[in-house]
LOZANU-210965 format. One line per 8 residues: number of its first residue (from 1); their letters; for each residue x, y, z of N, C-alpha, C. Coordinates in Angstrom, 1 decimal. Layout:
<sites>
NUM> A> X,Y,Z,X,Y,Z,X,Y,Z; ...
</sites>
This chain:
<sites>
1> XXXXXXXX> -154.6,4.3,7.4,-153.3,3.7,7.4,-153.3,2.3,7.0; -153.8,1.6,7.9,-154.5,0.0,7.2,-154.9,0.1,5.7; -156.1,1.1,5.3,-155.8,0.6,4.1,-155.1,0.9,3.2; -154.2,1.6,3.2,-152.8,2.0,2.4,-151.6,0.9,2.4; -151.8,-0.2,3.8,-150.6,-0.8,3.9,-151.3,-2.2,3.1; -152.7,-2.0,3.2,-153.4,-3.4,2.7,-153.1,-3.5,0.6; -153.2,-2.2,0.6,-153.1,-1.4,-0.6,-151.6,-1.7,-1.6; -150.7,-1.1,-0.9,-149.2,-1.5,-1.2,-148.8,-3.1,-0.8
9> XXXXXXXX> -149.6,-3.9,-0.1,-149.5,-5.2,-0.1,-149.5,-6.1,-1.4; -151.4,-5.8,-1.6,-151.7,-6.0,-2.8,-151.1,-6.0,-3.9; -150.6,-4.9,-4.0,-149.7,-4.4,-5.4,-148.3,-5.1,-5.5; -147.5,-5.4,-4.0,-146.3,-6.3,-4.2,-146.5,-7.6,-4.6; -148.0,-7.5,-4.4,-148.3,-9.3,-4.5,-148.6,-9.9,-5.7; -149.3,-8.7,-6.2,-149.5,-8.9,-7.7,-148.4,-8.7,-9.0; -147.4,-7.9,-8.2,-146.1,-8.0,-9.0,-145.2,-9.1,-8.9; -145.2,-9.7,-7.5,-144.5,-11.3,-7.5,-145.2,-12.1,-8.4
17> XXXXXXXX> -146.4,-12.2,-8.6,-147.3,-13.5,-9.4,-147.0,-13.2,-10.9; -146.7,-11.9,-11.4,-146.3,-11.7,-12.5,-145.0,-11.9,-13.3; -144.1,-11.2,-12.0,-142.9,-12.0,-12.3,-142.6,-13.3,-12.3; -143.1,-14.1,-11.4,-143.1,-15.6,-11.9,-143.7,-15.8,-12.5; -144.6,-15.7,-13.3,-145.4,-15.6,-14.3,-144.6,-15.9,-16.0; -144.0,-14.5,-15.5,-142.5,-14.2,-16.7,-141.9,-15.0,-16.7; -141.2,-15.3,-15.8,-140.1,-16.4,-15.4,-140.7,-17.6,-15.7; -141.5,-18.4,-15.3,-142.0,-19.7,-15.9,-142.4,-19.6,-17.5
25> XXXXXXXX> -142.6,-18.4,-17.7,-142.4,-18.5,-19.4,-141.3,-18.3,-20.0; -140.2,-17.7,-19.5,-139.1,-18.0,-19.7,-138.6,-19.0,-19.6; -138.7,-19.7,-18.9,-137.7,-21.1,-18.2,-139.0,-21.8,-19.8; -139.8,-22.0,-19.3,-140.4,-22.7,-20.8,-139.6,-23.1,-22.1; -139.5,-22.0,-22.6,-139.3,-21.1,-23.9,-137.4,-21.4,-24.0; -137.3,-21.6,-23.0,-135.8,-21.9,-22.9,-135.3,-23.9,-22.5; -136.3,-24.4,-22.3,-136.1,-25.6,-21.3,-136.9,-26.7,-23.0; -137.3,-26.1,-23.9,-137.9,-26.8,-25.0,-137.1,-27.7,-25.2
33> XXXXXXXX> -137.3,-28.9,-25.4,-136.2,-29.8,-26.2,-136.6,-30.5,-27.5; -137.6,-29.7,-28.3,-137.5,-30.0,-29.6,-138.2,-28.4,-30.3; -138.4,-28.6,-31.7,-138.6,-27.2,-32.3,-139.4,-28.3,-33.0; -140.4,-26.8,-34.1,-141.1,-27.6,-35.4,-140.6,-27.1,-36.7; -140.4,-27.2,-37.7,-140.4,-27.0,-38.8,-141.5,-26.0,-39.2; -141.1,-25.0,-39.8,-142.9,-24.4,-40.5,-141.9,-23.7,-41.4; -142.9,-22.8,-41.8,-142.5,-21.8,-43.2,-142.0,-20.2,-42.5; -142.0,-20.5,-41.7,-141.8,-18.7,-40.8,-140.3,-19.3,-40.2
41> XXXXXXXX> -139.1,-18.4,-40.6,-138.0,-18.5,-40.2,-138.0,-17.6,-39.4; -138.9,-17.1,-38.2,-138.6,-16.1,-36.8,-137.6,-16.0,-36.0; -136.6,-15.5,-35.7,-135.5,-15.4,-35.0,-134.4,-16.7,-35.1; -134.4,-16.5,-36.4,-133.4,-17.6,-36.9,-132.1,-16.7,-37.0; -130.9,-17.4,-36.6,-129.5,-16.3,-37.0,-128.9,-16.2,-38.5; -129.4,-17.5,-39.6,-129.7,-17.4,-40.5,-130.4,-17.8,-41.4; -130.9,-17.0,-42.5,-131.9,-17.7,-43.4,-131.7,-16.8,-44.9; -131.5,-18.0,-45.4,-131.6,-18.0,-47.2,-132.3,-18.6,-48.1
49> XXXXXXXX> -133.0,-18.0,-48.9,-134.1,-18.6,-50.1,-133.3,-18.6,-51.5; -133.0,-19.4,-51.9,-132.2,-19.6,-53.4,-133.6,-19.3,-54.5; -133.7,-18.1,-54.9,-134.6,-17.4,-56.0,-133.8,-17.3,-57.5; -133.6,-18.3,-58.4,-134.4,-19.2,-58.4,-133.7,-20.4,-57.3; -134.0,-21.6,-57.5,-133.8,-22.6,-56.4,-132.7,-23.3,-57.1; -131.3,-23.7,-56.1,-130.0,-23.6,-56.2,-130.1,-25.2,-56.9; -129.6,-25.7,-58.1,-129.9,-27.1,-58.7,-128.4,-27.6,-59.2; -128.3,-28.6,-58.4,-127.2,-29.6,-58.8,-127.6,-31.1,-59.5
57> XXXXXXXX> -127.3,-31.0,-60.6,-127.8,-32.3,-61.8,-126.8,-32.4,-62.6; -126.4,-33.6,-62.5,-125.4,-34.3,-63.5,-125.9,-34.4,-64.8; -125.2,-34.1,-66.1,-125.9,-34.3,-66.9,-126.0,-35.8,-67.6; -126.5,-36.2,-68.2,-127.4,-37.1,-69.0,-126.3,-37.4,-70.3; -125.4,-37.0,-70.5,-124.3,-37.2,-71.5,-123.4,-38.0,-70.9; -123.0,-39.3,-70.9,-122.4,-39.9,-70.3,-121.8,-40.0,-68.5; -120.8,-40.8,-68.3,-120.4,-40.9,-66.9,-120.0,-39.4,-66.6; -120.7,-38.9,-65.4,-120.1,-37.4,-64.8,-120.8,-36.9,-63.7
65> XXXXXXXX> -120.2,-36.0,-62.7,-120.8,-35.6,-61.6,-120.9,-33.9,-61.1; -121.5,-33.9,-60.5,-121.8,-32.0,-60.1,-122.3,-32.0,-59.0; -121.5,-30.9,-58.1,-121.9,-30.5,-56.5,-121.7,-29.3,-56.5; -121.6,-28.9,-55.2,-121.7,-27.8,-54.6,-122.2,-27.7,-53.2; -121.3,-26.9,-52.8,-121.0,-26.5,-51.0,-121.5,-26.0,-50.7; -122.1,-26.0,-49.4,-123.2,-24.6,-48.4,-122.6,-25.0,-47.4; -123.1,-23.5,-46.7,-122.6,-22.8,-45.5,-123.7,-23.1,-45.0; -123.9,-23.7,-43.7,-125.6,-23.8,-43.1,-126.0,-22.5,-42.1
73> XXXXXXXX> -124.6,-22.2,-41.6,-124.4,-21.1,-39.9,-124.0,-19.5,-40.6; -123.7,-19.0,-41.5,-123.4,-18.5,-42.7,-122.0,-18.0,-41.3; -121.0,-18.9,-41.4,-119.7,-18.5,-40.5,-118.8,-18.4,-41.3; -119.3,-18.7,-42.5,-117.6,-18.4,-44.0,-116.7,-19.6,-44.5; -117.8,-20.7,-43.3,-116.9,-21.8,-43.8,-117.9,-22.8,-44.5; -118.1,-23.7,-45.3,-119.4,-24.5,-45.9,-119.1,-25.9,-45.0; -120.5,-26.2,-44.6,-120.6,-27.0,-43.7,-120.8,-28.9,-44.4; -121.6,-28.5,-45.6,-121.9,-29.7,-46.3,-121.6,-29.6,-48.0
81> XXXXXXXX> -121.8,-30.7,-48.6,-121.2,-30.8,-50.0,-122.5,-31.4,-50.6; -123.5,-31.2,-51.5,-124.0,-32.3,-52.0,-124.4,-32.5,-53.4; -123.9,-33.9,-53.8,-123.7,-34.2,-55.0,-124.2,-34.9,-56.2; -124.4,-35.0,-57.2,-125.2,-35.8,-58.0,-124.0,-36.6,-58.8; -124.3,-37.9,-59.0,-123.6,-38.6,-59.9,-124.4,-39.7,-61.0; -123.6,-39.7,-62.3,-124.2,-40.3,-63.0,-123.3,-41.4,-63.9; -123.0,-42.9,-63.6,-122.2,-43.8,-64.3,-123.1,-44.6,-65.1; -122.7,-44.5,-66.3,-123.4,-44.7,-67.4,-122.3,-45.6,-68.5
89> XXXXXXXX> -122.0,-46.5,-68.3,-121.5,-47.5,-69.3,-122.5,-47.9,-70.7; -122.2,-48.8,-71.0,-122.7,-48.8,-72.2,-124.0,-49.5,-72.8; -123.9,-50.5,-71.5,-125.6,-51.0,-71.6,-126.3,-50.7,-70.4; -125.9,-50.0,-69.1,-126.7,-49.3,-68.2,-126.1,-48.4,-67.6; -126.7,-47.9,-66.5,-126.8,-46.8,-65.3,-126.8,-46.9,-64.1; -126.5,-46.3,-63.4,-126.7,-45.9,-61.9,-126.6,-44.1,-61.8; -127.6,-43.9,-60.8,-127.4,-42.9,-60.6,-127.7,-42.1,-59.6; -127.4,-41.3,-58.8,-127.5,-41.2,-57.1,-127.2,-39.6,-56.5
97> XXXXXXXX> -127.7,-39.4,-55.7,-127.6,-37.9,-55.0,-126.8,-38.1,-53.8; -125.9,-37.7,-53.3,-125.6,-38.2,-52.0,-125.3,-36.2,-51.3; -124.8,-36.6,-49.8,-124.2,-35.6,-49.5,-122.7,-35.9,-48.6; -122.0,-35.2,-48.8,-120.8,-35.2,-47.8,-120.8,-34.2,-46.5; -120.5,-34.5,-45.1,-120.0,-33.6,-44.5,-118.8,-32.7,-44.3; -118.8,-31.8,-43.9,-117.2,-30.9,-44.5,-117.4,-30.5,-43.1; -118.2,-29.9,-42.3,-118.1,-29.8,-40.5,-118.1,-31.2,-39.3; -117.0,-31.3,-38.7,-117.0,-33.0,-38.2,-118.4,-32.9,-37.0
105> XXXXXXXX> -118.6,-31.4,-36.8,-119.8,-31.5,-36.0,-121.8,-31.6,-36.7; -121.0,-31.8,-37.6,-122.6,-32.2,-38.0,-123.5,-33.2,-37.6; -124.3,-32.9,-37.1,-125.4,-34.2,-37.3,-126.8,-34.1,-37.7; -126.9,-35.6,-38.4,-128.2,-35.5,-39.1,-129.0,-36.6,-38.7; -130.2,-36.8,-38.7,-131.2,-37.9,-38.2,-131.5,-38.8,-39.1; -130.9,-40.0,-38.6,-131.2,-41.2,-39.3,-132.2,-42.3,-38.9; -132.9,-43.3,-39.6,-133.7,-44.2,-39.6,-133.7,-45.0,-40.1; -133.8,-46.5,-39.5,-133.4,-47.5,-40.4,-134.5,-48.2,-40.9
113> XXXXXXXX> -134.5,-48.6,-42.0,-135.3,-49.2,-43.1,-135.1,-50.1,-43.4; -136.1,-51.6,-42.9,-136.7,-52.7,-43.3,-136.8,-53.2,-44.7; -135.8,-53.8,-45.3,-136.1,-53.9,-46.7,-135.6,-55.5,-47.1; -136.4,-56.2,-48.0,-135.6,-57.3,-48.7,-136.0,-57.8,-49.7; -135.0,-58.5,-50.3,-135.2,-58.5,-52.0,-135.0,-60.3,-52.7; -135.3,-60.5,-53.6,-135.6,-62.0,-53.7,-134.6,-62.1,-55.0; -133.4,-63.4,-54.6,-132.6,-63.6,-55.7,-132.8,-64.9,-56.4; -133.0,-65.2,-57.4,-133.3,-66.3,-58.5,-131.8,-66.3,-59.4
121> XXXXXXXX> -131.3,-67.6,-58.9,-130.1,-67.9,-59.5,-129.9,-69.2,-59.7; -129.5,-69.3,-61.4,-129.3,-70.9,-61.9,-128.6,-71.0,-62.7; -128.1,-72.0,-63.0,-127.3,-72.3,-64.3,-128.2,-73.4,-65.2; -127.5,-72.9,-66.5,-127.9,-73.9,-67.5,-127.0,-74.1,-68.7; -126.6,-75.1,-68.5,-125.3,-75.4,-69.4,-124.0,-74.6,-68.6; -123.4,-74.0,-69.9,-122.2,-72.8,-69.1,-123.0,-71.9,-68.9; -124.2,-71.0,-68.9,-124.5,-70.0,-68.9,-125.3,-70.0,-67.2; -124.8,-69.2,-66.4,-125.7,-68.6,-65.0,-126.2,-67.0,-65.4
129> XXXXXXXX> -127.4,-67.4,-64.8,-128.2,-66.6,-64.4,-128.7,-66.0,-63.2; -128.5,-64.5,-63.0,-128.8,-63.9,-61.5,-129.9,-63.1,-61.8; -131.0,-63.1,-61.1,-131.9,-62.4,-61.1,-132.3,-61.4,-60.0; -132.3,-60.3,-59.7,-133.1,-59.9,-58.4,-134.4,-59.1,-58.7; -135.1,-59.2,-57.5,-136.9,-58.8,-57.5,-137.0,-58.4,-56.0; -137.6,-57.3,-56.8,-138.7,-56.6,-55.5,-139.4,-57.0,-54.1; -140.3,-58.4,-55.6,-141.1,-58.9,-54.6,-141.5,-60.5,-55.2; -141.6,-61.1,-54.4,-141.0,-63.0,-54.8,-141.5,-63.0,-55.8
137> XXXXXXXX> -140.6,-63.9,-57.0,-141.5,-63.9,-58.5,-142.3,-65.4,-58.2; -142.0,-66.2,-57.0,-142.9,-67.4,-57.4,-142.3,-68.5,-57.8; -141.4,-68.5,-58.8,-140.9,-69.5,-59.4,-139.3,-69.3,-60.0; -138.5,-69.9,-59.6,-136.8,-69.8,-59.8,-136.3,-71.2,-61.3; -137.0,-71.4,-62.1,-136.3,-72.4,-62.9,-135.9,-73.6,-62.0; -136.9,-74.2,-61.1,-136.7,-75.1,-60.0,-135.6,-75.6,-59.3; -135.8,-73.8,-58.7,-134.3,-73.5,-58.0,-135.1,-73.0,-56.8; -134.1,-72.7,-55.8,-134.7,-71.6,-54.8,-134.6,-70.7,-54.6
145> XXXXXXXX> -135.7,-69.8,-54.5,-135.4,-68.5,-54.4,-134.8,-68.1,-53.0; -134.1,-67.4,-52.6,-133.2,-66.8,-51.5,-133.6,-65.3,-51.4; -133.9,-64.8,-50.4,-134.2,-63.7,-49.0,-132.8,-63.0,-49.3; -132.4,-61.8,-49.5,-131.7,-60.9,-49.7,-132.3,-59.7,-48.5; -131.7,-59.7,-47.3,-131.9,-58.8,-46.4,-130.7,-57.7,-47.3; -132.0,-56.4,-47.4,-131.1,-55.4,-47.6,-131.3,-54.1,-46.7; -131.6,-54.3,-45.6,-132.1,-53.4,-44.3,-131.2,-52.5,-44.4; -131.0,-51.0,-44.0,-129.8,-50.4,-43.5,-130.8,-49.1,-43.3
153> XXXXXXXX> -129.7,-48.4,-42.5,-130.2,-46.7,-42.3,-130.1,-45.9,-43.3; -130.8,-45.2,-43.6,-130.5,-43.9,-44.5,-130.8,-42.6,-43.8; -130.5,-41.5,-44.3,-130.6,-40.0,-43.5,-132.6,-40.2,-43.6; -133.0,-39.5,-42.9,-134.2,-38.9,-42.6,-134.8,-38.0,-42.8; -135.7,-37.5,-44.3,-136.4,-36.3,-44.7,-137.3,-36.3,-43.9; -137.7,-34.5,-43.6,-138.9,-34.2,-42.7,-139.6,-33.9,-43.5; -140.8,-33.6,-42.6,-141.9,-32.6,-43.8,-142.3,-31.2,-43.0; -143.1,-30.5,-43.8,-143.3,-29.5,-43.0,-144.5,-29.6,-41.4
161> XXXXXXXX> -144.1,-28.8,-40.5,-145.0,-28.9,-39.1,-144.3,-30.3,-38.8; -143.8,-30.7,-38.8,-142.6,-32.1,-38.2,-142.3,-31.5,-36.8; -142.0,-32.4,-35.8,-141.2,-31.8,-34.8,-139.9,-32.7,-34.8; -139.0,-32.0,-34.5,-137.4,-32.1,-34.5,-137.3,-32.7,-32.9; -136.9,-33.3,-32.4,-136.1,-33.0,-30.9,-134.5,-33.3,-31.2; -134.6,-32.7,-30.1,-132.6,-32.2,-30.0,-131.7,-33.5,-29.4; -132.6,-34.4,-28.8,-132.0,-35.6,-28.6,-132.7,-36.6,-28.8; -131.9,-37.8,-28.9,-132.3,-39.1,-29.6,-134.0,-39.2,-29.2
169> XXXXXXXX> -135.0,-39.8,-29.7,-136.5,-40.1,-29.2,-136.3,-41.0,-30.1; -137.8,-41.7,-29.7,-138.6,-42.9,-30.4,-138.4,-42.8,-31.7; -138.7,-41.5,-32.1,-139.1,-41.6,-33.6,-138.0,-41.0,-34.6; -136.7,-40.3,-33.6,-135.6,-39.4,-34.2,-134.2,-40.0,-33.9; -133.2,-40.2,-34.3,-132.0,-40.7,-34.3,-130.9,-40.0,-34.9; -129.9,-39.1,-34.1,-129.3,-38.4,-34.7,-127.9,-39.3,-34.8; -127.2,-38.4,-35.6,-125.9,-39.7,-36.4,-124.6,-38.5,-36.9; -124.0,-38.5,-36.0,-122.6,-37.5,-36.0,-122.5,-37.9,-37.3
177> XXXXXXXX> -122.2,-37.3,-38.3,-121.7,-37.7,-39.8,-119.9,-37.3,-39.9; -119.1,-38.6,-40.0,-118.1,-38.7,-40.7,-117.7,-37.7,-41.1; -116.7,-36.7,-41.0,-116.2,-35.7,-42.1,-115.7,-36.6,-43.2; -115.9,-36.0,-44.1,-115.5,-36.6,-45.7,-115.8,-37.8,-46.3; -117.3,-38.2,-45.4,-118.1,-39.5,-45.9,-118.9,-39.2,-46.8; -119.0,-39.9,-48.3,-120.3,-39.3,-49.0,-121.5,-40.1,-48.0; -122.8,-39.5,-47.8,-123.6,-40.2,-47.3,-125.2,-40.6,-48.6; -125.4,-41.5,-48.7,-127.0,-41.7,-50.2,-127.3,-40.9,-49.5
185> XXXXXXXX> -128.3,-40.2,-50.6,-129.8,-39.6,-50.1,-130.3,-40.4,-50.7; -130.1,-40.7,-52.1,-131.0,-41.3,-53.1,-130.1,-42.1,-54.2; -130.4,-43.0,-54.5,-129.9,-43.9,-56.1,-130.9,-45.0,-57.1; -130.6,-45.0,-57.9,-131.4,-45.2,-59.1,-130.7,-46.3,-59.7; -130.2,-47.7,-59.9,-129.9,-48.6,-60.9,-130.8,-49.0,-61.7; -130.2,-49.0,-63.0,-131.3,-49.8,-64.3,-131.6,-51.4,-64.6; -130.2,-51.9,-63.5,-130.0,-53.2,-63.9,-130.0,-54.1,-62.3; -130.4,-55.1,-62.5,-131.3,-56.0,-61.6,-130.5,-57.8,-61.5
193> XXXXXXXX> -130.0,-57.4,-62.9,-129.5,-58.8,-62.7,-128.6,-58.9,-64.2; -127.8,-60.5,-64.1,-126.7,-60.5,-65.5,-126.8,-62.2,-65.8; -126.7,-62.0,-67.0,-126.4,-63.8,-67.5,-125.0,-63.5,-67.5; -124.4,-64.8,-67.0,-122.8,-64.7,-67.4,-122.5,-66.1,-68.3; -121.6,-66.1,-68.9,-121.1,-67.1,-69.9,-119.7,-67.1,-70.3; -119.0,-68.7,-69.3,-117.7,-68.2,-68.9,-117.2,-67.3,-68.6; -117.8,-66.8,-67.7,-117.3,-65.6,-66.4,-117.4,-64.4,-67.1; -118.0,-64.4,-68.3,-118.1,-63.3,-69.1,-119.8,-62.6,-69.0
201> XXXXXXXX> -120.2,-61.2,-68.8,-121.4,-61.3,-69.3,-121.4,-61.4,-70.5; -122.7,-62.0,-70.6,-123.5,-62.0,-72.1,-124.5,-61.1,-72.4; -125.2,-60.7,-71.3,-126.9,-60.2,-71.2,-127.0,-59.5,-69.2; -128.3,-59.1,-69.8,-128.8,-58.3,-69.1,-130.0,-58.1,-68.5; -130.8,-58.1,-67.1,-132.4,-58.0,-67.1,-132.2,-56.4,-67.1; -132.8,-56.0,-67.1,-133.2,-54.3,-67.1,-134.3,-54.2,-66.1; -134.3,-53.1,-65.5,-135.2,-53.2,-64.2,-134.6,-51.8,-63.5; -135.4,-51.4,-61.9,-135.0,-50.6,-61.4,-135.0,-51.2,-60.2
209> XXXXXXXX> -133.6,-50.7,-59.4,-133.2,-50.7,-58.1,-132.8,-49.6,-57.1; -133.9,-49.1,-56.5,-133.9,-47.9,-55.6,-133.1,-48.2,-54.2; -132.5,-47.5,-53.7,-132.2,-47.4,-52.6,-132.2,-45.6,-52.1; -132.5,-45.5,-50.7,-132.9,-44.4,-50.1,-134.1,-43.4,-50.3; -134.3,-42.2,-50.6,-135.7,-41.8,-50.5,-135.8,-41.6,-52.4; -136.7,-42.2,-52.3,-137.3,-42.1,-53.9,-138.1,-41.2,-54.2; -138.2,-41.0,-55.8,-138.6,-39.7,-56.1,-140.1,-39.3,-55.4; -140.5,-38.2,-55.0,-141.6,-38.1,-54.4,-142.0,-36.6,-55.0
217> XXXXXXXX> -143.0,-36.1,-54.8,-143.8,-34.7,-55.3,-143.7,-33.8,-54.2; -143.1,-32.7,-54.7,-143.0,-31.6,-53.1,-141.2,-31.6,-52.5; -141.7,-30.8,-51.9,-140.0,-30.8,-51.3,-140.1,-31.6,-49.9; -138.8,-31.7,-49.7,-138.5,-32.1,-47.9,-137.6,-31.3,-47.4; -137.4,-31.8,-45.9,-136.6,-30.6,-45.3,-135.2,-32.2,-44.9; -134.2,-31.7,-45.0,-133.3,-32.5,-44.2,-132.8,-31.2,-43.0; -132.9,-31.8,-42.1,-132.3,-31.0,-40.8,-131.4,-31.5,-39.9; -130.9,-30.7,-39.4,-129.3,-30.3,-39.1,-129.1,-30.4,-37.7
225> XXXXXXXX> -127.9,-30.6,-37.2,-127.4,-29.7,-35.5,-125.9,-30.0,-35.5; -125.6,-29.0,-34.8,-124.5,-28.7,-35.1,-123.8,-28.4,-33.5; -122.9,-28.9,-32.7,-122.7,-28.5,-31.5,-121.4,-28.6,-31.0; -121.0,-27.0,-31.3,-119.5,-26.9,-31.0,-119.7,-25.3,-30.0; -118.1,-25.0,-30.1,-117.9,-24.2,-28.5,-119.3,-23.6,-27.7; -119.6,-24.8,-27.2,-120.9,-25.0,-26.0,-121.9,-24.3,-27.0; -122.2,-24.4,-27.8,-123.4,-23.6,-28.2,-124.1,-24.8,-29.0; -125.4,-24.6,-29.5,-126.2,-25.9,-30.4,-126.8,-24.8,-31.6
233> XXXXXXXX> -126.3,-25.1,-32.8,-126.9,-24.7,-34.0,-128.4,-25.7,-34.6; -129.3,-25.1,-34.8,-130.0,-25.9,-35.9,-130.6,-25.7,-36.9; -131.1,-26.2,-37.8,-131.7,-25.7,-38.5,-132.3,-26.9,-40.1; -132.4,-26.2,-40.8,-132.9,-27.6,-42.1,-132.6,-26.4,-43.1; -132.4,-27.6,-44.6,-132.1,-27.4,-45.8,-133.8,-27.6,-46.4; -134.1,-26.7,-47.1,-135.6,-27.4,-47.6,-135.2,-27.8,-49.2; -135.8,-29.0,-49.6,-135.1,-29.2,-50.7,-136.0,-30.7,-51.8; -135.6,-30.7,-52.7,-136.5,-31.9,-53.7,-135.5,-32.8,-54.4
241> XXXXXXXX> -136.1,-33.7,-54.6,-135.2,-35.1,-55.3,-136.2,-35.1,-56.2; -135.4,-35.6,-57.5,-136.6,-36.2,-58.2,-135.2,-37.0,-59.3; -135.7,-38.2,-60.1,-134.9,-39.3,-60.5,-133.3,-40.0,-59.8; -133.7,-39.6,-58.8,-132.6,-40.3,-57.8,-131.1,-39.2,-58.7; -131.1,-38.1,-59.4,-130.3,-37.5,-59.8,-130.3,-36.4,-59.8; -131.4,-35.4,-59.6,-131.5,-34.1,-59.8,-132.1,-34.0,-58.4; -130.9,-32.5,-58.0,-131.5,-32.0,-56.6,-132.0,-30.6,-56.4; -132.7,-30.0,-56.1,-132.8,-28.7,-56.1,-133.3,-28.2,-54.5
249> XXXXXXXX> -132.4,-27.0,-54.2,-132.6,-26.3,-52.9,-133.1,-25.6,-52.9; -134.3,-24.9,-51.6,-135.0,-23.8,-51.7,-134.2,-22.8,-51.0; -134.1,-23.2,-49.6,-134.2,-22.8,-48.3,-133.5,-23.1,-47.7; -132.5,-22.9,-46.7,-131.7,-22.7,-45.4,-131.9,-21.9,-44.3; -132.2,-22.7,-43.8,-132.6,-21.4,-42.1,-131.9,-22.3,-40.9; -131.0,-21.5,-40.2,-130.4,-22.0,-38.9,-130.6,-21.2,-38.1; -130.4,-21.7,-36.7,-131.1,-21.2,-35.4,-130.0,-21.6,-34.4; -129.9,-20.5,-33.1,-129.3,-21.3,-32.0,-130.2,-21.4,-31.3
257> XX> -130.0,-22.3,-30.4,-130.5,-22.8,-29.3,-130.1,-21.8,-28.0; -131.3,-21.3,-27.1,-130.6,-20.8,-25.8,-129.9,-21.3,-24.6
</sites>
């Protein structure tokens, strides 16, 4: 009789250690407050691969632009807009990728970027001259060169095996996005600076001025969250820039949060 009650002891006791067991892997699995990026969209509520890959590019024939809307949560309604533009007058360019939000609950992770640029400006006679540079040229026509702080935030590409967290950290900054703000991803100017002559241009330096993420090899992920009636959406767009004007999309995968 003892050992039958020692027996059924046993067995209750090793089923409590299990179930908490369960339970602390649950509460785990549930209590996460960040995710990673990978290539396995596992229990995502949705995911789309654009075969071939969905491409928005302005063309190259004068001033003009081209977009297109996605749905990130596939709920029927498109959540973001994003666009390519190309202004092309007659002796330069600009040209730029941006995105708009169309859901006021969007947000996307931003990071600000340390940047500044060196301006060389003189006159001689009636004619001024504006120059900007990268990086100090040294010498201004014995003038002074001047510090052009051009700091500001831009959105924040990931890469793949990245970890996301769901609230602000050291290294992540999320940023409600404006409904119906275009936001840069990326832009491209050709022109750097102008001679003017009587308030008129005359001329031109030619040069490039980048702002936001510059062309790079590979794709990136921009990623998402979304948090309306009590629930948290997330997920990332996987996607490539290349000439601060052509965009192309692979991938969409969203997830809720438990």
């Amino acid at each position: 009789m003892k050992l039958l009650v020692y027996f059924i002891s046993t067995v209750l006791s090793l089923l409590l250690i299990l179930s908490a067991c369960s339970k602390k892997k649950e509460d785990i699995n549930n209590d996460l407050n960040f995710y990673i990026i990978s290539n396995q969209a596992n229990g995502c509520i949705y995911h789309k691969i654009y075969e071939p890959a969905l491409q928005i590019n302005a063309s190259n024939s004068g001033s003009n632009n081209m977009s297109d809307s996605i749905d990130l949560d596939n709920d029927g309604i498109n959540d973001i807009c994003f666009e390519s533009y190309l202004f092309k007058p007659e002796r330069w360019y600009s040209k730029s990728i941006q995105f708009t939000p169309l859901n006021k609950n969007l947000q996307i992770p931003f990071q600000w970027v340390n940047e500044v640029s060196y301006l060389c400006s003189y006159s001689a006679g009636d004619t001024i001259y504006n120059f900007l540079y990268h990086t100090n040229p040294g010498y201004c026509n014995n003038s002074l060169i001047k510090t052009v702080d051009r700091s500001h935030d831009q959105p924040r590409l990931m890469r793949l095996n990245d970890s996301v967290y769901f609230s602000n950290s050291a290294s992540l900054n999320w940023y409600l996005c404006p409904r119906g703000l275009g936001i840069l991803l990326s832009s491209k100017d050709s022109i750097m600076g102008s001679i003017e002559n009587n308030s008129a241009i005359a001329g031109y330096q030619f040069d490039y001025l980048y702002q936001g993420i510059q062309d790079a090899s590979g794709s990136k992920y921009l990623v998402f969250k979304i948090e309306e009636n009590n629930q948290i959406k997330y997920g990332w767009v996987n996607l490539e820039i290349s000439e601060s004007k052509n965009i192309k999309i692979f991938e969409i995968a969203c997830f809720q949060k438990n």
